[in-house]
N, C-alpha and C positions, 0 to 999 in steps of 0.2 A: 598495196604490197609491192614491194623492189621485185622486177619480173624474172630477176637471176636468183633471188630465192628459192631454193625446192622444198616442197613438204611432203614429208617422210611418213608414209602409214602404214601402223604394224595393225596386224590381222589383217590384213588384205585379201585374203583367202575367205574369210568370212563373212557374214550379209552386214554389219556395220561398218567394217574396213572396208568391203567390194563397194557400198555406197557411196562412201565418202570418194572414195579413187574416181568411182565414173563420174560421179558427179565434177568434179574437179577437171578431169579429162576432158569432157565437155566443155568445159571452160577455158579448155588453152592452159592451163597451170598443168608446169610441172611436176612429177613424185616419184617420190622413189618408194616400191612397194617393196616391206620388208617380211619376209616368210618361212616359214620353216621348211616350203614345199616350192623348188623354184615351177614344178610340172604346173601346179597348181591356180600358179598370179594369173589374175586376171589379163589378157592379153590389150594392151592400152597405148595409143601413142604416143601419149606422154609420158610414161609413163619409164623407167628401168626394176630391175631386179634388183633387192638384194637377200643372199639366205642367211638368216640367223634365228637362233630361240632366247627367249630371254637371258639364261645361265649361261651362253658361250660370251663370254667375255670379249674376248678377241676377233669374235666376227659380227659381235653388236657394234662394238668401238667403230668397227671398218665400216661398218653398212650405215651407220649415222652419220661421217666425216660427210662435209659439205651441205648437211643438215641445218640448217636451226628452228626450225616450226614441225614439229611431230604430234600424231594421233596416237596417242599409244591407249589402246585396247586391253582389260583386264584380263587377265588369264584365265583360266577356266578353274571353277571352287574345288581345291586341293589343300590340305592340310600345309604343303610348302608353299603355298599362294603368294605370300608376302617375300617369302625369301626372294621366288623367281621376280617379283616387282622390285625388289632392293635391287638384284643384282642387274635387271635392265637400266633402272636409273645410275647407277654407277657409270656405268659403261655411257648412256645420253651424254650426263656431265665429261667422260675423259675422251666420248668425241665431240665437241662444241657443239651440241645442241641448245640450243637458247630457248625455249618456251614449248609448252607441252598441253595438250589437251586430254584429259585422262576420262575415264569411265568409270567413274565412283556409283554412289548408290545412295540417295535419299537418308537423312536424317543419320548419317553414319556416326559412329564413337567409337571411341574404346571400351564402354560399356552397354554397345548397342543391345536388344534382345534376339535380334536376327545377327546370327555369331557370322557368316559368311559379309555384312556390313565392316566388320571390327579390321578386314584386313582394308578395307578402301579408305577407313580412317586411316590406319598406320599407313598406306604406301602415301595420303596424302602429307601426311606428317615427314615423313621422310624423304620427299622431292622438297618439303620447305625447310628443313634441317641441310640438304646439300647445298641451298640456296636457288632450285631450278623454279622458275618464272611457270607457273601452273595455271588452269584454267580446269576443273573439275565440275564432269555434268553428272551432278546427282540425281542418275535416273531415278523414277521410280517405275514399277514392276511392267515387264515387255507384255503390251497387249495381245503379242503374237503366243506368248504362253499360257495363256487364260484358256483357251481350247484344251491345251496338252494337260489339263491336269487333273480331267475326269477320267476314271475308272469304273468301268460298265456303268456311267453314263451319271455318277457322282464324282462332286468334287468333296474331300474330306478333309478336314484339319480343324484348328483347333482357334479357328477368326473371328468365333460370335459376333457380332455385329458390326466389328472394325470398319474403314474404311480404306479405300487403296485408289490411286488417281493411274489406271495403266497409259503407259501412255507409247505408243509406233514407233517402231526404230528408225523409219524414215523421217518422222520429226527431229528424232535426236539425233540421227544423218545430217538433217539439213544445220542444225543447230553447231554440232561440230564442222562442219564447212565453213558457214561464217562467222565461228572466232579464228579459225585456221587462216583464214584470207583477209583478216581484219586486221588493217595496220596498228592500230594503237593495242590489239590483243589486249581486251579485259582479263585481269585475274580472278583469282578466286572459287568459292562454291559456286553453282546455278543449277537450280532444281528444276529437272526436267521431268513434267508432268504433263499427262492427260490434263482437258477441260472440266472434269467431273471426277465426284467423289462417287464410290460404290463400294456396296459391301460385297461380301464374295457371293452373297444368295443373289443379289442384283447380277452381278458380272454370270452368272450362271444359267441365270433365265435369259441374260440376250444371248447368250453362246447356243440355249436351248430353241429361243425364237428364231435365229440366224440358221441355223443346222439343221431343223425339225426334228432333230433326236430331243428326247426327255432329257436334261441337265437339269441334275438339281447338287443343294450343299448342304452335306450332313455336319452340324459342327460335329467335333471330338470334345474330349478333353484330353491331355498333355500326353494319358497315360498311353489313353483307344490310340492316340496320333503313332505313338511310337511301334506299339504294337501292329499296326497298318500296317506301316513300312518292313513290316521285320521279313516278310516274302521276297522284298527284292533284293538283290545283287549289289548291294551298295554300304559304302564303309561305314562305320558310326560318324565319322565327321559330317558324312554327306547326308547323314537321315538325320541329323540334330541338327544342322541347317535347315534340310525341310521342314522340318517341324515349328523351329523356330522363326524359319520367317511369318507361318499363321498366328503366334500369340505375339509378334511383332507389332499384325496387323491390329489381333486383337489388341493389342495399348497402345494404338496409334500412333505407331513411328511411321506409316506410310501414308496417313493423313495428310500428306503437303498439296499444294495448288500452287503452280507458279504462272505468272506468264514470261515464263524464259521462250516459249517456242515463239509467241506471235511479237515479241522482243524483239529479235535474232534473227526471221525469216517474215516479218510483215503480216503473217496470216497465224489466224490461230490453231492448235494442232487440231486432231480426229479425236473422235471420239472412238470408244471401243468398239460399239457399233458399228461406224465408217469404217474403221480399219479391218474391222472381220467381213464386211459384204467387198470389202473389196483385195481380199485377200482369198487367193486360191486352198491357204495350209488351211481353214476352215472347214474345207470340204471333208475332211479326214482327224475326225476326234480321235486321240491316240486311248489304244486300252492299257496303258500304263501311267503309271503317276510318273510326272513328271517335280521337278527341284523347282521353288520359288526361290531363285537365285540369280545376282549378276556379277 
């Protein structure tokens, strides 16, 4: 990589931007962290500031200029999801950004059954409609979520026996690192997965073995799932996503296995198990459901 190149990464405030930044810092590469919050960037030598959100057109354009290799980071599952991805890509393209690393999601479409999917198709469609040079890691489901999604000490929805490959955000850290600093930059999909397939009853007895709390998975069906959710605090976009991503799992859209991790970084990723015994968020099973979302 030309050592006067900088790479630009949004979400820098959060644990897959903060990754990618130290990690890179460490490395003597330069970056310019792009933020919504300047109090917030990580403090880095390499590193500069710059504040923008997606939808400010005029301070995205500014904070890309002298850009051309970006992390850009999906936004968080909102009913205008896609819009805020259009209008960051806009603004990449009208400040010379040249090649992008994005954060898509396993087996995504436009007809996906996990609806929160359907937007990581569309923003992928539309960075190759603008003509921007992409590299999309289609994760599949963050290990580090698998804890958060038991409620007194069940996990519920509607997965019957599906399978799902979770797989560490530090794999997928490191995975985004070296197409970022990879001179010929592949394009394209790559499926970022966990080594193993599991079902959610499986993911729930190592989360229960790991914890020594009782974790177990009651399937639902479609109706019980929706009904579940209807206690908490959250819009119907967001609890038909949750929902959705479990009969996802149940028709096995999250079924993939790749070896895009030991590809791309020489070793093969963690398992879910590695990842939770050495993971401190383990210690503390949340009493709220949490979104199967990325």
């Amino acid at each position: 990589m030309n050592s006067k190149q900088r790479i630009g990464i949004t979400g820098a405030t959060g644990f897959l931007g903060g990754c990618i930044a130290q990690t890179l810092d460490e490395r003597g590469i330069s970056t310019r962290l792009i933020v919504r919050s300047a109090e917030k960037a990580p403090l880095l030598r390499h590193a500069d500031v710059a504040v923008s959100s997606y939808v400010d057109h005029d301070a995205m354009v500014a904070a890309v200029k002298g850009i051309d290799t970006l992390f850009f980071v999906s936004g968080f599952e909102s009913a205008d999801r896609l819009d805020q991805h259009k209008a960051a890509v806009d603004a990449f393209v009208a400040g010379g950004v040249q090649r992008v690393v994005y954060t898509s999601f396993v087996n995504c479409n436009a007809e996906s059954i996990f609806t929160f999917a359907r937007d990581h198709y569309q923003t992928e469609e539309y960075m190759r409609y603008k003509g921007l040079a992409f590299a999309a890691l289609r994760d599949n489901f963050y290990s580090d979520m698998v804890p958060l999604l038991a409620t007194d000490g069940v996990i519920r929805g509607p997965a019957q026996d599906g399978k799902f490959a979770p797989v560490a955000r530090t794999d997928i850290a490191d995975v985004a690192v070296a197409l970022l600093t990879d001179p010929a930059f592949p394009t394209g999909p790559f499926d970022v997965t966990g080594p193993e397939l599991l079902s959610m009853a499986e993911a729930a007895a190592i989360v229960s073995d790991i914890t020594g709390k009782p974790i177990t998975f009651q399937n639902e069906t479609v109706e019980e799932a929706f009904a579940s959710r209807g206690e908490f605090n959250a819009t119907p976009f967001e609890i038909e996503g949750w929902v959705s991503s479990y009969q996802a799992i149940a028709a096995g859209e999250f079924a993939v296995l790749s070896d895009t991790v030991e590809r791309f970084t020489g070793r093969r990723p963690l398992t879910l198990r590695e990842h939770l015994l050495r993971s401190s968020e383990v210690a503390e099973v949340s009493n709220k459901s949490s979104p199967i979302g990325l």
